[in-house]
C-alpha positions as a printed Julia matrix, in Angstrom:
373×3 Matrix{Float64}:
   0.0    0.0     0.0
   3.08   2.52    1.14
   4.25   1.75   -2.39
   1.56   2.02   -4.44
   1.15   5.93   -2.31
   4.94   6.43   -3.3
   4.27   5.08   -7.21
   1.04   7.62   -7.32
   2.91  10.37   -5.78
   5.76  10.08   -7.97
   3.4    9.79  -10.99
   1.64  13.11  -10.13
   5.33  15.15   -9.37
   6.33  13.94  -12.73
   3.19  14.89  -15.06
   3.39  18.27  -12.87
   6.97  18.82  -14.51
   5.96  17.57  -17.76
   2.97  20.29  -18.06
   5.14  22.93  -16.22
   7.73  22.33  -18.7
   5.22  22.25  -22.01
   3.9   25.5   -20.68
   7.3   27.25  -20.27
   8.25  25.76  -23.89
   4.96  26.93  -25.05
   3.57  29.68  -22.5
   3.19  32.59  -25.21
   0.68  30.65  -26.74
  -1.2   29.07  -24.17
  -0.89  31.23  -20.72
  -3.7   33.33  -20.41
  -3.09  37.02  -19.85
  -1.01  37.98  -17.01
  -2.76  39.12  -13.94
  -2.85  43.03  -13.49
  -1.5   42.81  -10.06
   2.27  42.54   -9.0
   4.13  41.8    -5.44
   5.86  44.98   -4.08
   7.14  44.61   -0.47
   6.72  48.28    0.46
   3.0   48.72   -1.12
   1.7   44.62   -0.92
   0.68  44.77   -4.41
   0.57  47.36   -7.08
  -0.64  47.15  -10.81
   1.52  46.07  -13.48
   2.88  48.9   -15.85
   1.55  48.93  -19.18
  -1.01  45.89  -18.67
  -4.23  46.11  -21.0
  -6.95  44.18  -20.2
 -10.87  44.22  -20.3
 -10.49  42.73  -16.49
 -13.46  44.73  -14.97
 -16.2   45.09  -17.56
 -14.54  47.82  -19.2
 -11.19  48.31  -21.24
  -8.47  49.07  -18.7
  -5.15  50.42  -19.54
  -2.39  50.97  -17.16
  -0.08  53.44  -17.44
   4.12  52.84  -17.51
   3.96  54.14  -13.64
   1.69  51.31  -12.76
  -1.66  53.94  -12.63
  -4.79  54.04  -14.42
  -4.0   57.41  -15.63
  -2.7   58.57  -18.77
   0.59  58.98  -19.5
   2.35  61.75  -16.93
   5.49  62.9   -15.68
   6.63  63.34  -12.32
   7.66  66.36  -12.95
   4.71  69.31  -12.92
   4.54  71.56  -15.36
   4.87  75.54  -15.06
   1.04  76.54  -15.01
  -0.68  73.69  -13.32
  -2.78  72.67  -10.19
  -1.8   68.93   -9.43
  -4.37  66.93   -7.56
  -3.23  63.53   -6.12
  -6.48  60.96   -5.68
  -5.89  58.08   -3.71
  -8.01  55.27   -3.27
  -9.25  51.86   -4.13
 -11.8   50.8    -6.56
 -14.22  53.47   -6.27
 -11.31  56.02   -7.22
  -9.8   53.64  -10.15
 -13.51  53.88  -11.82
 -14.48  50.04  -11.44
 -16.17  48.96  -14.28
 -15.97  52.18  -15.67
 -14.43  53.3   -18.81
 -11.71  55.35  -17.5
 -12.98  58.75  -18.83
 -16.14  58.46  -16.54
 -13.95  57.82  -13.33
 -14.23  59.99  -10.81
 -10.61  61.59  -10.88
 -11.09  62.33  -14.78
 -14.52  64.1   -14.61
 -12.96  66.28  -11.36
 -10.23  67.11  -13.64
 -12.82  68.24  -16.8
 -14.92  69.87  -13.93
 -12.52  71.61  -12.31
 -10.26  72.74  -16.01
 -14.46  73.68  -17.28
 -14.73  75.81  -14.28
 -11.05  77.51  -14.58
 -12.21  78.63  -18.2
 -15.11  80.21  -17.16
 -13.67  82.26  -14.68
 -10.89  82.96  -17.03
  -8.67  81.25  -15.04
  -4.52  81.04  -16.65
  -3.68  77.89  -14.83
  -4.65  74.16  -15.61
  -5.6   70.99  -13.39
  -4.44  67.73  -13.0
  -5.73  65.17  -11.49
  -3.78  62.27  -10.65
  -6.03  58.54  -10.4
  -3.83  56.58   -7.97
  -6.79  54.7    -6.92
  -6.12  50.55   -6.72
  -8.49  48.14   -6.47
  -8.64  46.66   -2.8
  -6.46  49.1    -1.16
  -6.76  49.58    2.47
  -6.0   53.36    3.56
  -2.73  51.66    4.85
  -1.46  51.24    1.42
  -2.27  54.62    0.23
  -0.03  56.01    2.89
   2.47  54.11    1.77
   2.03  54.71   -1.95
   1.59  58.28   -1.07
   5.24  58.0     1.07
   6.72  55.31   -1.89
   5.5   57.53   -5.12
   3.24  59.9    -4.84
   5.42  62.73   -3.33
   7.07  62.27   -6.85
   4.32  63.4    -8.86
   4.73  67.0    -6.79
   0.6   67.57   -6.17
  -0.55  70.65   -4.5
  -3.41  68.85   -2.95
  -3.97  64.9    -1.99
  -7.6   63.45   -1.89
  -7.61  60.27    0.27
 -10.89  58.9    -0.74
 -12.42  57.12    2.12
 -14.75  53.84    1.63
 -16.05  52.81    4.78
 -17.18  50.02    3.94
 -13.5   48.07    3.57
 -11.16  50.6     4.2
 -10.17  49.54    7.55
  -9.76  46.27    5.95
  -5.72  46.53    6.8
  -4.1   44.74    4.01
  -0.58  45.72    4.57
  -0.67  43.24    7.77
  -0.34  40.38    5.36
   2.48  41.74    3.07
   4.06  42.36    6.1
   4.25  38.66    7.13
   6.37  38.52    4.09
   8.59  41.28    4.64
   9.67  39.48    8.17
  10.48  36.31    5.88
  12.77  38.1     4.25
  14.3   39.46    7.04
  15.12  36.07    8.55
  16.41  35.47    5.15
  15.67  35.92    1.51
  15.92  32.6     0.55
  13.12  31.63    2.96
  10.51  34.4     1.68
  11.83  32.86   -2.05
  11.08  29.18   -0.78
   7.26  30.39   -0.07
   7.07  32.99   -2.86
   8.4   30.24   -5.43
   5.1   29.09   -5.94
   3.68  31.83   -7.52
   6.2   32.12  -10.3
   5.34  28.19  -11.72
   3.31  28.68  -14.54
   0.9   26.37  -13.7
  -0.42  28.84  -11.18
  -0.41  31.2   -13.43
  -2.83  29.3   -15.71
  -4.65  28.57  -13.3
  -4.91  32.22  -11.98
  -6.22  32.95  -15.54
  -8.76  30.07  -16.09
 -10.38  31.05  -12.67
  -9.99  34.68  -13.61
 -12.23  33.86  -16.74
 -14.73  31.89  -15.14
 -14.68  34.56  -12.43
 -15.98  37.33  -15.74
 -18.6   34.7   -17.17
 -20.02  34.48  -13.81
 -19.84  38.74  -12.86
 -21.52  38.72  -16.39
 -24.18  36.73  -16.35
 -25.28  37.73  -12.88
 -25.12  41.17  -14.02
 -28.97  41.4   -14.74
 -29.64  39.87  -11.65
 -31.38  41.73   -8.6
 -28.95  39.83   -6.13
 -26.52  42.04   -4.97
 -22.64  40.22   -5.81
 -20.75  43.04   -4.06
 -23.2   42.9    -0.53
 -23.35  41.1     1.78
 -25.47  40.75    5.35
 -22.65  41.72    7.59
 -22.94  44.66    9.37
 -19.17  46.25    8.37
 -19.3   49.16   11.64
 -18.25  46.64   13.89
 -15.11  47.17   12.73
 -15.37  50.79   13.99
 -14.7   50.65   18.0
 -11.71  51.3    19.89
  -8.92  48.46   19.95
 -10.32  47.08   16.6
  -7.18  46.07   14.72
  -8.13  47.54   11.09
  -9.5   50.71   12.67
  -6.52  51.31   14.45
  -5.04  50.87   11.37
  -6.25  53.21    9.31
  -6.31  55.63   12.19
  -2.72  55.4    12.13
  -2.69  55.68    8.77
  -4.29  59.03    8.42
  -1.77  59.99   11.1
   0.87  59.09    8.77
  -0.63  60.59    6.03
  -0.63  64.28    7.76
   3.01  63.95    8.82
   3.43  63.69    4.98
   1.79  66.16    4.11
   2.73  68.74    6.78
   6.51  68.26    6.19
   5.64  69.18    2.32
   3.34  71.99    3.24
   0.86  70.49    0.73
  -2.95  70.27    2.03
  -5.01  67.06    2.32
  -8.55  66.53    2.3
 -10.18  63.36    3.41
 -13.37  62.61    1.6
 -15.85  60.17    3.07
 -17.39  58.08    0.55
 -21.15  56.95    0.85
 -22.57  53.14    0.52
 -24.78  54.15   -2.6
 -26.23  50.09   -2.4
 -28.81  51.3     0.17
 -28.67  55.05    0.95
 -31.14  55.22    3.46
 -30.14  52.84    5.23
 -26.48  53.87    4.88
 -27.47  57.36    6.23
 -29.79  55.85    9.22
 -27.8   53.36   10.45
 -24.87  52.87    8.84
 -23.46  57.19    8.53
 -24.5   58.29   12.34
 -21.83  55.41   13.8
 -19.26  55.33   11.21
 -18.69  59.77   10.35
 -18.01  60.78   13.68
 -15.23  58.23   13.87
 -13.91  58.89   10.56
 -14.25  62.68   11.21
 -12.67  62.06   14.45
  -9.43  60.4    13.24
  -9.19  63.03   10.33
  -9.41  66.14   11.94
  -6.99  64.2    14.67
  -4.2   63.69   11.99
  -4.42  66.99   10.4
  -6.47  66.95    7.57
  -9.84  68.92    5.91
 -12.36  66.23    6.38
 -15.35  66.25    3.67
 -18.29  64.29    3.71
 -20.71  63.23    0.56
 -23.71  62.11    2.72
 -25.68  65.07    2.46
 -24.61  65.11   -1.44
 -26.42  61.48   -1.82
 -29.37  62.52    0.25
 -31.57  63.28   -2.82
 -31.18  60.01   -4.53
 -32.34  58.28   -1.63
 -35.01  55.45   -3.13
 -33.53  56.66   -6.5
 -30.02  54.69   -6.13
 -30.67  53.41   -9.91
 -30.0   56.18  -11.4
 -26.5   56.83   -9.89
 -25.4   53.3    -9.38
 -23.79  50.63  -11.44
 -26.69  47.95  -12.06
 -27.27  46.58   -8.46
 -23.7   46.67   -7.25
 -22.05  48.32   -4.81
 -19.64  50.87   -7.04
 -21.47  54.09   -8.44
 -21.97  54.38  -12.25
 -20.57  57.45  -14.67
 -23.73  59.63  -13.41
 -22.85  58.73  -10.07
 -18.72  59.39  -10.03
 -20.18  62.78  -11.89
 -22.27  63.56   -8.66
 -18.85  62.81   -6.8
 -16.59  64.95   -8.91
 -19.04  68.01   -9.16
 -19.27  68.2    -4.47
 -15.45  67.53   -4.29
 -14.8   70.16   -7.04
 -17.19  72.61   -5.38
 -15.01  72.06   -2.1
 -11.97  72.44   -3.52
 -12.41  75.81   -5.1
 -14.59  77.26   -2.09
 -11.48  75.67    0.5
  -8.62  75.92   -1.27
  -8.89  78.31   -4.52
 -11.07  81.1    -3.23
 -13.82  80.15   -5.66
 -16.15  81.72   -3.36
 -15.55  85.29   -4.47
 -16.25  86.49   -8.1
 -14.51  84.94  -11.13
 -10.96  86.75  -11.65
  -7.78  86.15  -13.7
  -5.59  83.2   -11.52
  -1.87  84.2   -12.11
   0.42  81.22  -12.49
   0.54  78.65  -10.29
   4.3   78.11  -11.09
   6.72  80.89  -10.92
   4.29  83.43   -9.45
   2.82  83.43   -6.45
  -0.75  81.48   -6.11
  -3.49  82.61   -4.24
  -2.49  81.96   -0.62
  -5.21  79.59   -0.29
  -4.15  77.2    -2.72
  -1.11  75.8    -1.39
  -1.55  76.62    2.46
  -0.53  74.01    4.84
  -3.63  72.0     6.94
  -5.89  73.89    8.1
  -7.72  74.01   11.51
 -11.25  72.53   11.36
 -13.5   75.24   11.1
C-alpha cells in the first residue's frame, strides 16, 4: 500500500513537470493574460505597468507608472494645479471606462470651471486609486510615489465600507520572511512564479468574468453582503486602528511638504437610506474624528447622496455596490465645489488666476492644513 502511495505520488510530481515544462516551452501561446496585479514589499501589491486588459467590464489600460492614468510625468509643469487621488476601486472607476472615473470628470470639472472664470492655470488630477487598497497602502504609496508626482493637494478617498480592511498586515508577514532570510521568503514565494499557477490564476480569472456577467442582470446584490461592516469601527479594533494610524501618517506627509489634504468620506450608494440611518450616524463621527486628529480637511458626501435616496438606480452601477458614470459625476461636481470654495477662493467672483508656477498662487491654494473650522 506505502508503495503504491509512493508510485502515485511520484506519478503526479512527474506529469506536474511535464505540463510545467510544455507550458514554459509553449507559454506565449497558451498562458492566459497575465494578472494586473504585482508583489511589491513596500505597497503589498501594485498594478503592473503597461497591462491592458478588459479585467473589470470595461477596457483598462495601465499606465508605464503602474496607474490608471494617462501617461504623466513626475515632474509638474509651469502653469498647473496637481491633484493627487488616492483610493481603491471606487477612485480607479471600477467597471468604468476610465474617462467616466471619478478623478477624470474632477479634472474636466474643475479645467471647465477655470475657463469660465478665465482662469490662466490648468488641473491635473492624478487617479492613484487601486483596487482593494486599504487606507494603509495609500499612505504608503503616497510616502513610496506619490510625493514624486509634486501635487498641490492629496484626496484620500475614504470607503467605509472596507477601508479599515488593513491589508498591509499580510504583506508584512512577508517582509519578516525576508528578514530572517531571503531565501526563505523565495522558498514560499516560489510558488507563484510556476506557470501552472499562473494558468490557473487565468482560467479562474475567466470563469470569475462569465459568472460577474451573467449575474449582471440579476437583482442579487454580488458586491453585498449581510454583515454589518461598523463593527469594525470601536476602539482596539485592529483595522480601525489601522487606518487611524494611517491618516496619522498621512498628515506627517503632508505637513513636512506643506501640501494640504482633504479626506473625503465616501457613501454606501447600495442602500442610501439605510447607509445614512444606520450605517453614517456610527461610522462619520469616527472617521471625522481620526481626520481632523491627523491633520487633515475632512469632507463628507452624505448630504450630497441625500436626494437620490429610493432613486439609487439612477447613480449606481446595475445593483452593485460601485457608483456608475452619473454617479462618479455627482462625486466629482461636491469635491470640485469644495476644492475651489477651500482651497482656490472660488467663493468670491470669477478673476484672472496668475500662475501657479513661478508666481505666487493665491495663498489659499497651497496653504498648509488647516484648523477645522
Amino acid at each position: 500500500m506505502i508503495r503504491n502511495l509512493g508510485l502515485t505520488l511520484l506519478s503526479t510530481v512527474l506529469a506536474l513537470t511535464v505540463c510545467e515544462g510544455l507550458l514554459r516551452t509553449f507559454g506565449a501561446e497558451i498562458l492566459p493574460q497575465p494578472d494586473l496585479y504585482v508583489a511589491d514589499l513596500e505597497l503589498g501589491k501594485r498594478m503592473r505597468p503597461g497591462w491592458e486588459g478588459g479585467e473589470f467590464e470595461a477596457p483598462v489600460v495601465i499606465n508605464s507608472k503602474g496607474l490608471r492614468n494617462p501617461e504623466i510625468p513626475y515632474q509638474k509643469p509651469a502653469g498647473v494645479y496637481r491633484i493627487l487621488a488616492l483610493g481603491d476601486s471606487w477612485t480607479f472607476g471600477f467597471r468604468m471606462n476610465e474617462p467616466d472615473a471619478y478623478p477624470r470628470q474632477l479634472e474636466r470639472d474643475l479645467n471647465e470651471r477655470a475657463v469660465a472664470r478665465g482662469y490662466l492655470s490648468r488641473f491635473e488630477v492624478i487617479n492613484a486609486g487601486v483596487i482593494g487598497y486599504s487606507t494603509d497602502q495609500e499612505a504608503a504609496y503616497l510616502r513610496v510615489e506619490g510625493w514624486k508626482y509634486q501635487p498641490d493637494l492629496v484626496l484620500v478617498n475614504y470607503y467605509s465600507v472596507n477601508d479599515t480592511d488593513n491589508k498591509l498586515e499580510m504583506y508584512r508577514k512577508r517582509e519578516l520572511l525576508r528578514a530572517i532570510h531571503p531565501w526563505l521568503l523565495a522558498l514560499t514565494e516560489a510558488p507563484k512564479r510556476l506557470y501552472l499557477r499562473q494558468f490557473w490564476k487565468g482560467v479562474r480569472r475567466t470563469l470569475e468574468q462569465k459568472a460577474r456577467a451573467a449575474a449582471a442582470g440579476a437583482s442579487a446584490d454580488p458586491d453585498a453582503g449581510s454583515e454589518d461592516w461598523t463593527v469594525s469601527y470601536r476602539e482596539g479594533d485592529e483595522g480601525w486602528e489601522a487606518a487611524r494610524a494611517a491618516l496619522s501618517d498621512i498628515g506627517v506627509q503632508a505637513r513636512a511638504r506643506r501640501v494640504p489634504v482633504l479626506a473625503v468620506l465616501l457613501p454606501d450608494t447600495q442602500d442610501l437610506e439605510r447607509y445614512s440611518a444606520t450605517y453614517h450616524p456610527t461610522i462619520a463621527p469616527l472617521v471625522e474624528a481620526a481626520v481632523r486628529e491627523a491633520g487633515l480637511d475632512y469632507f463628507d458626501l452624505e448630504p450630497t447622496f441625500a436626494p437620490w435616496v429610493h432613486r439609487e438606480d439612477e447613480v449606481r452601477f446595475g445593483a452593485h455596490r460601485h457608483p456608475n458614470a452619473k454617479g462618479y459625476g455627482v462625486i466629482a461636481k461636491a469635491v470640485a465645489d469644495e476644492v475651489g470654495r477651500r482651497y482656490l477662493g472660488w467663493e468670491t467672483p470669477p478673476r484672472a488666476l496668475v500662475e501657479m508656477s513661478g508666481i505666487e498662487p493665491p495663498t489659499s491654494a497651497l496653504r498648509t492644513q488647516r484648523s477645522p473650522s
